[in-house]
TORGU-439737 format. One line per 2 residues: number of its first residue (from 1); their letters; for each residue x, y, z of N, C-alpha, C. Coordinates in Angstrom, 2 decimals, padded with zeros to 5 digits, always signed. Atoms other than C-alpha are relative to their C-alpha. Layout:
NUM	a	X/Y/Z/X/Y/Z/X/Y/Z ~ ...
END
This chain:
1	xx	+000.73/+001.22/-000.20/-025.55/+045.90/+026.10/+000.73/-001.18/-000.61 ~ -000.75/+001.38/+000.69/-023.54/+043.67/+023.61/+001.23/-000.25/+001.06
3	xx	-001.30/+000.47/-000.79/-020.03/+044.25/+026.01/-000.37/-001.14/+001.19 ~ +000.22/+000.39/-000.78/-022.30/+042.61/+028.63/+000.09/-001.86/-000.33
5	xx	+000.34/+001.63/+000.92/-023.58/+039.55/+026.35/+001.13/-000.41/-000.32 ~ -001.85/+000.01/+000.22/-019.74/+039.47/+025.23/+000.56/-001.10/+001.61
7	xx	-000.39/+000.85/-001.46/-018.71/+038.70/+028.78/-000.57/-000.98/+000.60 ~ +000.99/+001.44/-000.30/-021.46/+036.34/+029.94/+000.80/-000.90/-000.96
9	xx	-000.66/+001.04/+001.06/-020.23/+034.21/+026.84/+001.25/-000.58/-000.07 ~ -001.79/+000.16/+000.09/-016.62/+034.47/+027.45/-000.28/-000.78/+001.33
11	xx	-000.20/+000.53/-001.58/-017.34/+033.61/+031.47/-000.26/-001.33/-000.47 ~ +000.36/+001.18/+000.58/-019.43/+030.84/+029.98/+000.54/-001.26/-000.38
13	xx	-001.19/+000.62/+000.39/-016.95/+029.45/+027.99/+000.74/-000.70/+001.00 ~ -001.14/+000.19/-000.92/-014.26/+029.71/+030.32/-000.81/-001.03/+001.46
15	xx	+000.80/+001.24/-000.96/-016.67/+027.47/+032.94/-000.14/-000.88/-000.44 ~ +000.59/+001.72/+000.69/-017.77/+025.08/+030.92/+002.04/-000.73/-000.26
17	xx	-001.35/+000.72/-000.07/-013.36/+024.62/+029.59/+000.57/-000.23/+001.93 ~ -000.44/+000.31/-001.22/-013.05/+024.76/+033.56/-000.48/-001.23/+000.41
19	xx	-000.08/+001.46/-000.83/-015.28/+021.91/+034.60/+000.23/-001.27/-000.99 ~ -001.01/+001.21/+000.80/-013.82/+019.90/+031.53/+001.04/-000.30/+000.51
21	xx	-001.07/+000.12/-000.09/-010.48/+020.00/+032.77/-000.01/-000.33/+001.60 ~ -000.02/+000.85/-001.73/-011.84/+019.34/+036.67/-000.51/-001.30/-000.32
23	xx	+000.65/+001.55/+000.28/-013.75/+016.10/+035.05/+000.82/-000.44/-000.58 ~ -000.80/+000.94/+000.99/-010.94/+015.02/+032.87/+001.00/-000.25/+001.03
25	xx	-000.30/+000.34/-001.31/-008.95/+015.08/+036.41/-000.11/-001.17/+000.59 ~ +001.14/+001.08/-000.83/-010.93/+012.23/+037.72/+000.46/-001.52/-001.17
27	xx	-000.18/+000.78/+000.70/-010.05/+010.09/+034.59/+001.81/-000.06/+000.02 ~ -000.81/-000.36/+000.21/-006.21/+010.97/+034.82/+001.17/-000.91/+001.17
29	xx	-001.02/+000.54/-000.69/-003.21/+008.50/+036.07/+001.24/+000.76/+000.66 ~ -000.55/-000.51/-001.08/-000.99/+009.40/+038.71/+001.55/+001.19/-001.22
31	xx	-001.38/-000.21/+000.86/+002.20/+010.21/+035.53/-000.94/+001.22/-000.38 ~ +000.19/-000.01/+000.75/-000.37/+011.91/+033.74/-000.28/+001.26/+000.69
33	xx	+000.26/-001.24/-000.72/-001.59/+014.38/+036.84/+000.99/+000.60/+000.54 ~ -001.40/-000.42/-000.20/+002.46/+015.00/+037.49/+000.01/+000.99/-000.97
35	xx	-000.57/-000.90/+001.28/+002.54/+016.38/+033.83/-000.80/+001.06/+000.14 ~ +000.97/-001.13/-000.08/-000.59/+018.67/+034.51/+000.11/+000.59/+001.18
37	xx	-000.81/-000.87/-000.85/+000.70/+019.76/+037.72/+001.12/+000.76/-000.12 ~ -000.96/-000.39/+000.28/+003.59/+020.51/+035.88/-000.04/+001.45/-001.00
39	xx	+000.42/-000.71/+001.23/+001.76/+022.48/+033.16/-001.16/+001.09/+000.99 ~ +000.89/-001.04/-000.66/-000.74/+024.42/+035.76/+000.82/+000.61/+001.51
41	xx	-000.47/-000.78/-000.38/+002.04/+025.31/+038.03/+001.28/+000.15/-000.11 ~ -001.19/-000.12/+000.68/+004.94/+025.51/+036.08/+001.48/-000.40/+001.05
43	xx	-000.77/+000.51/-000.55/+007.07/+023.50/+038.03/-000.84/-001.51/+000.89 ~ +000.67/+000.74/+000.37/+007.38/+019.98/+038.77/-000.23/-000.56/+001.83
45	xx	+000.31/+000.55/-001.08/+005.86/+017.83/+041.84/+000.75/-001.21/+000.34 ~ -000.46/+000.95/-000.41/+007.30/+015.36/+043.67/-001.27/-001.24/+001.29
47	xx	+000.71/+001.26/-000.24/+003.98/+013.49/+045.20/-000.51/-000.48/-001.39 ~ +000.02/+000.56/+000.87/+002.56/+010.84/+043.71/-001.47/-000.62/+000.75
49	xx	+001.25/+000.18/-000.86/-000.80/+011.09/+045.95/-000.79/+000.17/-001.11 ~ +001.49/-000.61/+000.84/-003.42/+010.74/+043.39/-001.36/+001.37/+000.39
51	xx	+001.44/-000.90/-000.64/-006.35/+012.23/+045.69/+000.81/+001.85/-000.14 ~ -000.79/-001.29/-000.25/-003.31/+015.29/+046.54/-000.20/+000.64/-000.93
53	xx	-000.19/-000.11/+001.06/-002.84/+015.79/+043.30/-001.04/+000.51/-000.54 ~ +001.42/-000.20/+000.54/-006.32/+016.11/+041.87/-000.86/+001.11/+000.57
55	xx	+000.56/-001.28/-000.90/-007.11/+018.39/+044.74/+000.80/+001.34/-000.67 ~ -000.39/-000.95/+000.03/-004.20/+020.52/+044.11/-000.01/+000.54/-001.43
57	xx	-000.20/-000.29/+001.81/-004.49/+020.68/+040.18/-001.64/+001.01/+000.02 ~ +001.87/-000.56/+000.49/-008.74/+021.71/+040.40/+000.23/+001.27/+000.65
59	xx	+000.35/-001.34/-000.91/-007.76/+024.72/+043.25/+000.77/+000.81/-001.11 ~ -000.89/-001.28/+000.40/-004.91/+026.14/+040.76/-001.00/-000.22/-001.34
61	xx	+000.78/+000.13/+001.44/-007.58/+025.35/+037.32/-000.65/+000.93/+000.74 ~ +000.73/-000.60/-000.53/-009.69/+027.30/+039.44/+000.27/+001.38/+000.18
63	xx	-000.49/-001.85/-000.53/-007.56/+030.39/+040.62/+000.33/+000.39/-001.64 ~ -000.22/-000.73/+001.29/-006.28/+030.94/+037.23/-001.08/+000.32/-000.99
65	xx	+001.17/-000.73/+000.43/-009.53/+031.18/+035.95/-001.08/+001.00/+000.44 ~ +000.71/-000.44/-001.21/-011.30/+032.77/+038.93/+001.05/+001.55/+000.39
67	xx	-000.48/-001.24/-000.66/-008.47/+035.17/+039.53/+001.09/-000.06/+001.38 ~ -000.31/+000.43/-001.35/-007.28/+033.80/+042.85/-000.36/+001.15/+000.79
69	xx	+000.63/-000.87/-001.27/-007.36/+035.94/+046.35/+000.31/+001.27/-000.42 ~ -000.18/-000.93/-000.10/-007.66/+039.18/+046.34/+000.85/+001.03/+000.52
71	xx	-001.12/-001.05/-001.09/-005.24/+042.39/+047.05/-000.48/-000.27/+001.62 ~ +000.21/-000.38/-001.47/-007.20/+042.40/+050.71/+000.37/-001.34/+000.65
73	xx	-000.75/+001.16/-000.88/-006.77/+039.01/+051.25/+001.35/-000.56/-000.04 ~ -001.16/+000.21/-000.07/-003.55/+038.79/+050.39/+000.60/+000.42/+001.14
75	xx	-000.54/-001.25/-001.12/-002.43/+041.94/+052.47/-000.31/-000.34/+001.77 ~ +000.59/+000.55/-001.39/-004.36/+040.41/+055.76/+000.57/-001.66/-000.08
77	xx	-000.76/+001.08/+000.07/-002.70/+036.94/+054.74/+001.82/+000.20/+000.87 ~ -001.35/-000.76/-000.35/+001.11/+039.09/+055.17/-000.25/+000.53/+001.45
79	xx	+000.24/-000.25/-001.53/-000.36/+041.02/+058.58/+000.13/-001.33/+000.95 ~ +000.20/+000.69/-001.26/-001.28/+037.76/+060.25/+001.13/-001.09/-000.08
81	xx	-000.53/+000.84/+000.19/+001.84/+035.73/+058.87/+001.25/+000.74/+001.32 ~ -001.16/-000.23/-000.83/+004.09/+037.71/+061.43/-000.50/-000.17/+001.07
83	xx	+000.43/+000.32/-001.29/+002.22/+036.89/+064.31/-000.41/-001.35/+000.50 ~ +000.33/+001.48/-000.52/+001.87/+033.23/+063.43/+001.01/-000.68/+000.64
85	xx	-001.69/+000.56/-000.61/+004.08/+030.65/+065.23/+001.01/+000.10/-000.73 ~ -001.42/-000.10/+000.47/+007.45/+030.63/+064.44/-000.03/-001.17/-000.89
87	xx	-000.42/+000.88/+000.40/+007.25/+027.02/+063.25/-001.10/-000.02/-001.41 ~ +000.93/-000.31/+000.57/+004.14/+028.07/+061.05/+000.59/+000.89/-001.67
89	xx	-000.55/-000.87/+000.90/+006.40/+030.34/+059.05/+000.89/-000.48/-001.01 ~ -001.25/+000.20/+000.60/+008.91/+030.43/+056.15/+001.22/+000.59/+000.94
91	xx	-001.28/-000.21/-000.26/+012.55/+030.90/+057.13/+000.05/+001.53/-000.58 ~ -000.35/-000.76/+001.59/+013.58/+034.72/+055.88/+000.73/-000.26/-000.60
93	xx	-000.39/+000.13/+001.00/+014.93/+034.86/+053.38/-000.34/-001.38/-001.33 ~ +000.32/+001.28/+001.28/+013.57/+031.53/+051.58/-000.62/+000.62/-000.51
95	xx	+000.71/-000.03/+001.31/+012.08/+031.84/+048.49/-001.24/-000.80/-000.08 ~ +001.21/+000.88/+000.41/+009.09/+031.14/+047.21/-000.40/-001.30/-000.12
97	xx	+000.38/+001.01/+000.73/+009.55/+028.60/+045.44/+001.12/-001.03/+000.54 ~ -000.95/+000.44/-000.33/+011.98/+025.58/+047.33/+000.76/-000.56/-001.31
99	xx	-000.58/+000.41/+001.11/+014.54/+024.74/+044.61/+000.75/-001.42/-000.13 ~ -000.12/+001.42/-000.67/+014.21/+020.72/+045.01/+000.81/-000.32/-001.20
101	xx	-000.50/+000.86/+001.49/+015.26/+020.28/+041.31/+001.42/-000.19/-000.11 ~ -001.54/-000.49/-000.47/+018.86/+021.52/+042.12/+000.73/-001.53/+000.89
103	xx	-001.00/+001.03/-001.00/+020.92/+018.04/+042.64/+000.90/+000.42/+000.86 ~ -001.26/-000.50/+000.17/+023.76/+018.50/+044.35/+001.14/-000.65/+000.02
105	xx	-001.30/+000.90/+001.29/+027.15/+017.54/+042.82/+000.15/-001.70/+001.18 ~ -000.45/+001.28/-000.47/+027.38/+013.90/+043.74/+001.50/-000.17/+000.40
107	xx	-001.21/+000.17/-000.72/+029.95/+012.80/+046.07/+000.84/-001.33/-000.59 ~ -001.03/+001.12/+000.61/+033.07/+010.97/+044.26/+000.02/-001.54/+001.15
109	xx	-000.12/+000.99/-000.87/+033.01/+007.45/+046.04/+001.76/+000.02/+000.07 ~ -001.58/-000.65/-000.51/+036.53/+007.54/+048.08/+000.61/-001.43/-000.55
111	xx	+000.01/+001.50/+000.43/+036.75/+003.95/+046.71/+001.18/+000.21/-001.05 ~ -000.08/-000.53/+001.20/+037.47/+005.15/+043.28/+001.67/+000.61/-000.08
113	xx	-000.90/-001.21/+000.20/+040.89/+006.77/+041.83/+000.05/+000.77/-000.66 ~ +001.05/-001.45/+000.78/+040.98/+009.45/+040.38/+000.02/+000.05/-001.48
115	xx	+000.19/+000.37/+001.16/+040.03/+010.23/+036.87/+001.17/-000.04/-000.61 ~ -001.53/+000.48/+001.06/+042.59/+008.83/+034.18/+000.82/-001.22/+000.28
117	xx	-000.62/+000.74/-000.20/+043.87/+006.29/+036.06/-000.81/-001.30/-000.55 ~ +000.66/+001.27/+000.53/+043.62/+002.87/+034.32/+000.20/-001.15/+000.77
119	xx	-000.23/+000.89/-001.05/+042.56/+000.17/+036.47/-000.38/-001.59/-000.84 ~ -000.03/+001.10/+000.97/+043.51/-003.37/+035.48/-000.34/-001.20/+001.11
121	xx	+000.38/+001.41/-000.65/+042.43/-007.17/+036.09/+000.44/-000.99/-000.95 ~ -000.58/+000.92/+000.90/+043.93/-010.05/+034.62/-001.44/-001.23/+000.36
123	xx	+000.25/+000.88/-000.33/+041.00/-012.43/+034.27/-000.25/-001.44/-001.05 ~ -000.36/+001.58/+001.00/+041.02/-016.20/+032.52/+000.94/+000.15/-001.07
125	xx	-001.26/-000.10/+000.76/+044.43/-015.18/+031.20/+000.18/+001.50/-000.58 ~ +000.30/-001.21/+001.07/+042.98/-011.98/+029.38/+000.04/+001.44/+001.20
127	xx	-000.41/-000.87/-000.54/+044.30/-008.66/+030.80/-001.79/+000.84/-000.65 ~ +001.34/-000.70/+000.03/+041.10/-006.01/+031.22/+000.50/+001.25/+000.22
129	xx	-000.41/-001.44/-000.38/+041.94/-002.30/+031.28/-001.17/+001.05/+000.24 ~ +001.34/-001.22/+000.36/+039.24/+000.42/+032.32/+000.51/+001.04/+000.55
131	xx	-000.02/-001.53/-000.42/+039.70/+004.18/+032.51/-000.99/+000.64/+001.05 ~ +000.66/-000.94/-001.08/+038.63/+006.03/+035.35/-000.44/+001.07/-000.50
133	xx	+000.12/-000.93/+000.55/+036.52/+008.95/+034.01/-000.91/+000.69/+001.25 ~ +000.90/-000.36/-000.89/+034.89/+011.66/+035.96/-001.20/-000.20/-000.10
135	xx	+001.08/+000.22/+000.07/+031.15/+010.55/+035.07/-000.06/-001.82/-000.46 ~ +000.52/+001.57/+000.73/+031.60/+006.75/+034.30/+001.59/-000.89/+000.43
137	xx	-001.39/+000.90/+000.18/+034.52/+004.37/+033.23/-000.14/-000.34/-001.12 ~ +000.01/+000.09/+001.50/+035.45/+003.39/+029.81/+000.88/-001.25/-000.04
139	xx	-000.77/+001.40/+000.60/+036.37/-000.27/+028.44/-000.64/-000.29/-001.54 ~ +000.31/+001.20/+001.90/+036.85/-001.82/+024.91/-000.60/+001.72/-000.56
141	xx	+000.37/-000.86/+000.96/+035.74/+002.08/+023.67/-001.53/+000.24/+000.27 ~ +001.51/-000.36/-000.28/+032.64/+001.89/+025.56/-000.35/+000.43/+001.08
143	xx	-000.23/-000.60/-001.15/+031.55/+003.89/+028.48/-001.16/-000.63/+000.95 ~ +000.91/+000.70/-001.14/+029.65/+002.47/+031.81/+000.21/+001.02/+001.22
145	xx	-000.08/-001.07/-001.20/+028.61/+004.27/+034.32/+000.28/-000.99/+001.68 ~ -000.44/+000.83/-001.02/+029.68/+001.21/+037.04/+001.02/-000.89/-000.37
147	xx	-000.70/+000.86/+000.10/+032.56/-000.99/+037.83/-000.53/-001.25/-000.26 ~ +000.69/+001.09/+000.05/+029.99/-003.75/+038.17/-000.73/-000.62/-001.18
149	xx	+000.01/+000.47/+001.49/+028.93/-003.33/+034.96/+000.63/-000.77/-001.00 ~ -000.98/+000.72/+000.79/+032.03/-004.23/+033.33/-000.02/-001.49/+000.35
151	xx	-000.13/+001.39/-000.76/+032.38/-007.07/+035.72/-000.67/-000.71/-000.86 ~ +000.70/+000.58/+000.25/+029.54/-008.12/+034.89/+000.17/-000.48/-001.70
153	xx	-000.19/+000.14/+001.70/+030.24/-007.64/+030.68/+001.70/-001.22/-000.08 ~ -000.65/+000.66/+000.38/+033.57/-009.39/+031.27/+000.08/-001.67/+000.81
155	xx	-000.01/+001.76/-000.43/+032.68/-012.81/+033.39/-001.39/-000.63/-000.19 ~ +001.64/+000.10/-000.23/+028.99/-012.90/+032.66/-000.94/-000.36/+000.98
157	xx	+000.91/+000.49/-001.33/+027.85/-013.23/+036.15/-000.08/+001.49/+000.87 ~ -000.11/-001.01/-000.86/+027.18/-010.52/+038.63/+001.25/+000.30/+000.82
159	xx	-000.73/+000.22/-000.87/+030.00/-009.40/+040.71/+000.01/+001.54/+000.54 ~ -000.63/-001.47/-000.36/+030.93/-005.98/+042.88/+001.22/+000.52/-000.69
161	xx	-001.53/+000.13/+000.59/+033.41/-004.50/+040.78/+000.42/+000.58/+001.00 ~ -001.46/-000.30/-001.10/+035.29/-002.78/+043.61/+000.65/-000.83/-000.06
163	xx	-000.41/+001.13/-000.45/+035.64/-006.41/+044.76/+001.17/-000.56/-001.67 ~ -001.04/+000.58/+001.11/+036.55/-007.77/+041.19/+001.05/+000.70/-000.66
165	xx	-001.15/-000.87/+000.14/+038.92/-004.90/+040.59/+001.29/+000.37/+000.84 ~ -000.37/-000.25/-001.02/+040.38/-005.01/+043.78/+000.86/+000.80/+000.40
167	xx	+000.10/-001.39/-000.57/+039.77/-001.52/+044.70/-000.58/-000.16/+001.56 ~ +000.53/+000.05/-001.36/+037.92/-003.06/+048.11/+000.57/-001.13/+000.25
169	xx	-000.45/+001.64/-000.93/+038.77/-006.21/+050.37/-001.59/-000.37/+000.31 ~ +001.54/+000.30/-000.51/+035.82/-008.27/+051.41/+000.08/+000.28/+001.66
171	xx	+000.50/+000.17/-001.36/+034.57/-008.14/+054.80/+000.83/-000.37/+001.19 ~ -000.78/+000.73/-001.07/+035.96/-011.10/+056.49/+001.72/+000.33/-000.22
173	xx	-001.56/-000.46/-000.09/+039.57/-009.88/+055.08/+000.21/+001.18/+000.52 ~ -000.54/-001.76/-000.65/+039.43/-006.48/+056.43/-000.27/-000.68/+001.45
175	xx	+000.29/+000.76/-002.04/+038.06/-008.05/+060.13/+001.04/-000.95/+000.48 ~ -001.47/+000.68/-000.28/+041.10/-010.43/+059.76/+001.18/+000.51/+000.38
177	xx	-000.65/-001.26/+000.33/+043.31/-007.84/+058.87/+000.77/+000.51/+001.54 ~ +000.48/-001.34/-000.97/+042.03/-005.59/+061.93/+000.27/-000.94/+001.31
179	x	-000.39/+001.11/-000.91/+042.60/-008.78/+064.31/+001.63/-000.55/+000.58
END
C-alpha cells in the first residue's frame, strides 16, 4: 500500500515540475527558448519561431516525463514508413540526427595570396606591410581577420582592402581593360 502512495507522490511531483516548466514557456524569449531547446533535446535549433519553439519544447517536457510512444507504436510507425511516399521519407542511410553544426572548411577567397606572403602599400609616404595568414592577416603585431580592416585602421575611413591593397581593379578598370 505505501509503494502505491510512493508513486502517486512521485507522479504528482513530476506533474506539477511538468506544468511549471510548460508555464514558464509562455514567459520565455525567443534566446532563452533556443537554450531550453538546447537543454531538452540536446542539440541546438536553428528556428527562431517563438510559437515553434514553445510547441516543440512542451511535446519533448512531456515525452520525457510521460515516457514517449510506445514499443507498438513505434514498430507500426517503421511498418508504415516503407510504404509512405518516397518524398515523405528519410534518404537511407541518413542519420538521425542532420549534422547542421558541421561548417564546412571555408573557401580561401581566390583574391587572396597565399599564406606568408607580405602584402604592401605605400600610403601618405608610410610603407604598410601585412602578412597573409591562413585565418586572418597580421599588421603592426596585431591580427585582423579582413583586409578592410586594416584599411580602415590605416586611413581612418572605410575602404575595400582588396581595392586599397591592390589585390583587385575596380570595375570600370577591368570593363576598360576588357574593351
Amino acid at each position: 500500500m505505501q509503494t502505491a502512495t510512493a508513486k502517486t507522490a512521485i507522479s504528482t511531483e513530476a506533474l506539477a515540475e511538468v506544468t511549471a516548466r510548460l508555464a514558464a514557456l509562455q514567459e520565455q524569449t525567443v534566446s532563452q527558448l533556443r537554450e531550453t531547446y538546447l537543454e531538452v533535446f540536446n542539440e541546438p535549433t536553428r528556428s527562431r519561431n517563438k510559437d515553434y519553439l514553445r510547441k516543440k519544447i512542451a511535446w519533448r517536457i512531456q515525452e520525457l516525463a510521460e515516457g514517449g510512444l510506445s514499443a507498438r507504436a513505434k514498430d507500426q510507425i517503421t511498418k508504415l514508413a516503407a510504404e509512405a511516399p518516397a518524398r515523405w521519407r528519410r534518404p537511407q542511410g541518413a542519420s538521425q540526427v542532420i549534422p547542421f553544426l558541421e561548417k564546412p572548411a571555408a573557401k580561401r577567397d581566390p583574391r587572396l595570396p597565399e599564406e606568408g606572403v607580405t602584402v604592401t602599400r605605400i600610403y601618405k609616404g608610410t610603407t604598410h606591410n601585412v602578412t597573409v595568414l591562413d585565418d586572418g592577416f597580421e599588421y603592426q603585431s596585431t591580427r585582423y581577420q579582413s583586409l578592410s580592416m586594416i584599411a580602415r585602421e590605416i586611413t581612418g575611413t572605410n575602404w575595400n582592402g582588396f581595392l586599397f591593397f591592390g589585390l583587385q581593379k575596380r570595375s570600370k578598370e577591368v570593363e576598360s581593360e576588357v574593351n
